[in-house]
Structures are given as C-alpha cells and as structure tokens.
C-alpha positions in Angstrom: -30.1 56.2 4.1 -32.0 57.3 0.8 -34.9 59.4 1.0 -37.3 57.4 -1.4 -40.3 59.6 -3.5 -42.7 57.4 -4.4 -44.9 57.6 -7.2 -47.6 55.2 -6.2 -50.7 54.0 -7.8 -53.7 52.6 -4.7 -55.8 50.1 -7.4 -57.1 48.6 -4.1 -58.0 51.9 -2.9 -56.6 50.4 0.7 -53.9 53.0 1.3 -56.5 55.0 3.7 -55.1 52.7 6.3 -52.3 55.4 6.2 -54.1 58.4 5.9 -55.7 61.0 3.5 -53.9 62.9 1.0 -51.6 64.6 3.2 -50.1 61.7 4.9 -49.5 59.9 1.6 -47.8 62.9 0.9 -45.6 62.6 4.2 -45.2 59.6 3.8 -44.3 58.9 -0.2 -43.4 62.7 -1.0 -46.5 62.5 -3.5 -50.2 62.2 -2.6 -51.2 58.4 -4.2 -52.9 58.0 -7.4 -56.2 56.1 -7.2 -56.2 53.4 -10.1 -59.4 51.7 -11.4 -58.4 51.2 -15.1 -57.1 47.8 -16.5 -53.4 46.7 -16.9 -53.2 47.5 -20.4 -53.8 50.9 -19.5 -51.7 51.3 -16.5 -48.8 50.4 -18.9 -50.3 52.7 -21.4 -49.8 55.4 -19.1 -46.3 54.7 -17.9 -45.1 54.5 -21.2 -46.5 57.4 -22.4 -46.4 59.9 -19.7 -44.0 58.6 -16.5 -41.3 56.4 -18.0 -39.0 56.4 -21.0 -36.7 53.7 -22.3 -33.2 53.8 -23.0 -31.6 51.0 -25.4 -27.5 49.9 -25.4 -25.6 47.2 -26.8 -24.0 44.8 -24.0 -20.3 43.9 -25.3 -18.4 40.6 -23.6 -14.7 41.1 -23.8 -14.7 37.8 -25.3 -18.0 37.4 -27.6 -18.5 41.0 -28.6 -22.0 42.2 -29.4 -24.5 40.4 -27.1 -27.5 42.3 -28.1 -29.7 45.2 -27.1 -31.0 45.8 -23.8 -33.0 47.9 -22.3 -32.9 50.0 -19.3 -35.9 52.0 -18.0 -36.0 55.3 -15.9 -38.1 58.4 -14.7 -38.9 60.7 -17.6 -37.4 64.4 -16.6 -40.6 65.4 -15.4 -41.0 63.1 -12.7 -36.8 63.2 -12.3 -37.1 66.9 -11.3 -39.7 66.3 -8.8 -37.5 63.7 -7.4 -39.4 60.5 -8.2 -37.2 58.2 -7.6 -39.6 55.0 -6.9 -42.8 53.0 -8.1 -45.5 51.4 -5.7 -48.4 49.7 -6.5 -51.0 48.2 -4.7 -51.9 45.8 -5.2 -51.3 43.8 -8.4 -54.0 41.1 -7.9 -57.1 43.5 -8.2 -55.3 45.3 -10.9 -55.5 41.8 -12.6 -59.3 41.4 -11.9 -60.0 44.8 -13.5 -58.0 43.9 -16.2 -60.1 40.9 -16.9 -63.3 42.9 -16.3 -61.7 45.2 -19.0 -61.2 41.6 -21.1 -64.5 40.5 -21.3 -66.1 44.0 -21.4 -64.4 44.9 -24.7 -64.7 41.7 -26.1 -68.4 41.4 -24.9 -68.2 38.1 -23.0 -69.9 36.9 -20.1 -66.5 34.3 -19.2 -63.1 34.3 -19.9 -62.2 32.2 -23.2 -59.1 30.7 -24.0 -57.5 33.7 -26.1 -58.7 36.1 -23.1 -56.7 34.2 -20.7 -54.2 34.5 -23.3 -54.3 37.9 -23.6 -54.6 38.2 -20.2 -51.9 36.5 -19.2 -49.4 38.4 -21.9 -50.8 41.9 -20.6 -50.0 41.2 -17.2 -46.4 39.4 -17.8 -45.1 42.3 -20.1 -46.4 45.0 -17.1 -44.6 43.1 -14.9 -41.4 42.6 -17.2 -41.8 46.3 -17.3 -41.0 46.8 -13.5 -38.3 44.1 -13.7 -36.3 46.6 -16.4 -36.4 49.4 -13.9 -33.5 51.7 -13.2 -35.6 52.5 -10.2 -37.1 50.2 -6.9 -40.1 48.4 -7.7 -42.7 47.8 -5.2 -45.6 45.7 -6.1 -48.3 44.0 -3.6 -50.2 41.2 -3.8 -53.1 38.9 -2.4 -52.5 35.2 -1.8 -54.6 32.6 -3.0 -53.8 28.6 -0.9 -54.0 25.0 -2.7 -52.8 21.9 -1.7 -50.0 20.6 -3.7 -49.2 16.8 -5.0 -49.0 15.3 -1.3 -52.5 17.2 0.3 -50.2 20.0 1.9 -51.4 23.3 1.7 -49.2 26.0 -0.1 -49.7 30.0 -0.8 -49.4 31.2 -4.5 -49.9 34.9 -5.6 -53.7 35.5 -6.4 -53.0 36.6 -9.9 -54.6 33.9 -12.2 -53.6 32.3 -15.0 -50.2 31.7 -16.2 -48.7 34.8 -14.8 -49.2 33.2 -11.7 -46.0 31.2 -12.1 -44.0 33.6 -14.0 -44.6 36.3 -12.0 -41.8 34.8 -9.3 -38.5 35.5 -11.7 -38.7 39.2 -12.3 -38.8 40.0 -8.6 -35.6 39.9 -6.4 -37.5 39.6 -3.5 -40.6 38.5 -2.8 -42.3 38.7 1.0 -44.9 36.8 2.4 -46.7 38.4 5.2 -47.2 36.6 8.5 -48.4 37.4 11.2 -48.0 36.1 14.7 -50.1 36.8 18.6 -48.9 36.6 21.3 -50.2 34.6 24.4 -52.9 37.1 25.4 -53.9 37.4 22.1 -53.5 41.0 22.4 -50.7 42.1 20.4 -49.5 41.0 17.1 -45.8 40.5 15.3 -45.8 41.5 11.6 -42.9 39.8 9.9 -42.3 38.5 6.2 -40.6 35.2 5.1 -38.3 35.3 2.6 -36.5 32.2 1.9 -39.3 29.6 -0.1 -39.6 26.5 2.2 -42.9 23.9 1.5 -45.7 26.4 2.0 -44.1 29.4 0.8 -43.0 28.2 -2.7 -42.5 31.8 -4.1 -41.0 33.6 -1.2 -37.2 34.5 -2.2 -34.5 37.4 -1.6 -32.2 36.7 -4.8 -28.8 36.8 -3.5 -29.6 35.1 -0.3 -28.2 38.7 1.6 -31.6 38.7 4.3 -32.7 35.0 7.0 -35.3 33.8 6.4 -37.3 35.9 8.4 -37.1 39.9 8.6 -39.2 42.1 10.4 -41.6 44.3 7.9 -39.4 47.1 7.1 -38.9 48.0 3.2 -36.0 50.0 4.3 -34.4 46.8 5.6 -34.7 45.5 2.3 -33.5 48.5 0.5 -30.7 49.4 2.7 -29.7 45.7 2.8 -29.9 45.4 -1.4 -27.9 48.7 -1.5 -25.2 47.7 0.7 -24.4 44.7 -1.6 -24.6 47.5 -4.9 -27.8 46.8 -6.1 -30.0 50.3 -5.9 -33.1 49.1 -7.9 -34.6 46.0 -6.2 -37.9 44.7 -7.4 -40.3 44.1 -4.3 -43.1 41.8 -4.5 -45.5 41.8 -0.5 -47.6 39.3 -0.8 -50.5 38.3 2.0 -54.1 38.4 3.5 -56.1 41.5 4.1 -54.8 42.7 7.4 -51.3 41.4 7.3 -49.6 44.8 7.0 -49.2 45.2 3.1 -50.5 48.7 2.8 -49.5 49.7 5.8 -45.9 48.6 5.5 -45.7 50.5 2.5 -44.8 53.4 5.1 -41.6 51.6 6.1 -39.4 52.9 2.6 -38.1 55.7 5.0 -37.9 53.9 7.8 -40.7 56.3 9.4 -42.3 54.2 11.7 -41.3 50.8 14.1 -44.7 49.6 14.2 -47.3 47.9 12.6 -50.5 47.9 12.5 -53.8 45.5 10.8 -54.6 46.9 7.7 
C-alpha cells in the first residue's frame, strides 16, 4: 500500500473535524493550507509555485504525430518533500468565493452573463487542470437536489453554472455520500455510491472496477485503481454537511475504520 503525502488546500475551513495542525500533519504528512482566495488564484498559485508542466508528442504506429499533450507533476520542491497527492476541500465554496472575487473586481452587485462566462471557464480549466495530473486528485463537493423531466428528485454537484455538467468527465470516480441509521437510530453507516442510477446522475467509477456501493475508504479506491495500473485517479466526494467528506479524507492511508458526522 502507498503512503500518500498530501498537499491539501481546507477552502471550507471544515478539516477541524480531524484535528489541529498536528493531526493534519499525521494524517496527510503536511499540515492543511487554509484557502479563502478565488479559483483564479488557486490556479495561479499551482502554476507558479507547486506544479510544472511537461509537453510530448503522442505517436500512433499507424497515424504518426497525434499532437501535443500534456502531463502535469510536482515541482522538485514539493517532490523532495514527498508530495505525492492533491486534496481540496471543497470545490463548491471555492466556486462561491470565486464569484464573490467576480463581481468584486468587476464592481457588480449580480452575476452578468460574461461573469457567468468567466466563471464558468475559470472553474473548468482548474478542474481540467486536476484531470492532467500525474498525481491522485481529490476534490470535494456539496450537492445541490432538482427534480428532473418526470417530478423525481436528483443530486447534482453544487457548483453553478455550466461547470455543473462538465465537471462529471474529468473525474474517474465520483462518490456520492450516503448515509444510513440503523433501527435505534443510534449508529450510522457511511458509504458512497458509485455507479449513476436515477437520482445519482453523476456518480461513476470509470472502468466499472468498484459495485455500486463501497464503504468510505479512499484507500479502497486507490488500491483498487492501482491494482488495474492506473496510479493517478481523479476523486470527486460529493454530499451534505455531515456525511463524512472531510472526515473521510483521513481514509488515503487507510488510518482509521470508522467514520464519523462531520
């Protein structure tokens, strides 16, 4: 089993559910970093100071050049402290603060049309960002429900906007949180679905290699992806305030069995 160092950035300031500073640290190798900027400067910042980008030329043994590519990675400052992972939590209030940041610059009391636009384009490319990775990916998120064509209700990531929908095909799995009590309404069963059915349009694990159904464990996931050769999944959680999104986050080592409400 990898030993996973996490470089992870708390924009929801919820990862006190896990503890202070030094059981971050235990638990992700790193101490978190609190976030309150916008996306735009998140991606700023990975760009210039965490992550560098490599470019090749795919060849096809029968239609030669098929154009650049990209492949990003840990700069060598972060690869000698053995980072070797990327956590954030959670992408839907980075979204809000990136719309505050919006209509702050551009001194407006709403979102317009070209702020949704720009929106929308700042938060796709941070996410297409993660997607090119050479590195696991872990990205949580709030859920927001609607009714679809026929009345029945269905959960959707609480991102706004268009990245909404496009968020879904630059993960490889994304995990809706459910949980479940039991008959004394005492104790509670934290699991995530991720196979999409009628009310869980999103939820996916590319590959089918996971049911359905998994307990919440990130190091199921991980072991699970890496058993079938792929080392750098891309992780989207998705669920309600005190589903266990934070605190599964402890789960990359496989350092605890049980969860708790957030």
């Amino acid at each position: 089993m990898s030993n996973y160092k996490a470089l992870v950035f708390d924009v929801d300031h919820s990862l006190s559910t896990i503890g202070g500073k030094d059981k971050q640290t235990e638990v992700f190798g790193l101490p978190a970093v609190p976030w309150s900027g916008s996306a735009k400067e998140l991606g700023k910042k990975l760009v210039g100071e965490i992550i560098i980008a490599t470019k090749s030329v795919e060849q096809h043994p029968l239609l030669g050049d098929l154009g650049e590519t990209v492949t990003i990675d840990f700069n060598n400052k972060f690869k000698k402290a053995g980072v070797n992972m990327l956590i954030l939590d959670t992408i839907t209030m980075l979204g809000s603060q990136e719309r505050a940041s919006i209509t702050k610059e551009a001194k407006l009391e709403t979102m317009d049309m070209r702020s949704w636009g720009l929106y929308g384009d700042t938060m796709e490319k941070l996410v297409n960002m993660f997607s090119k990775c050479n590195f696991p990916v872990i990205v949580t998120g709030h859920v927001k429900r609607k009714d679809d064509e026929y009345g029945r209700p269905i959960e959707v990531p609480d991102l706004k906007g268009s990245i909404t929908e496009a968020c879904g095909r630059y993960f490889d799995v994304i995990a809706y949180s459910k949980v479940e009590k039991d008959s004394s309404n005492k104790s509670k069963t934290f699991s995530w679905i991720v196979t999409a059915d009628n009310r869980y349009i999103y939820a996916k694990n590319r590959g089918g290699h996971m049911p359905s159904i998994i307990p919440q464990d990130l190091s199921y996931i991980l072991n699970t992806y890496k058993a079938h050769g792929i080392h750098n999944p891309k992780i989207l959680i998705l669920g309600d305030t005190g589903n266990g999104k934070s605190w599964s986050l402890r789960t990359i080592n496989n350092n605890t069995t049980t969860l708790k409400e957030e």
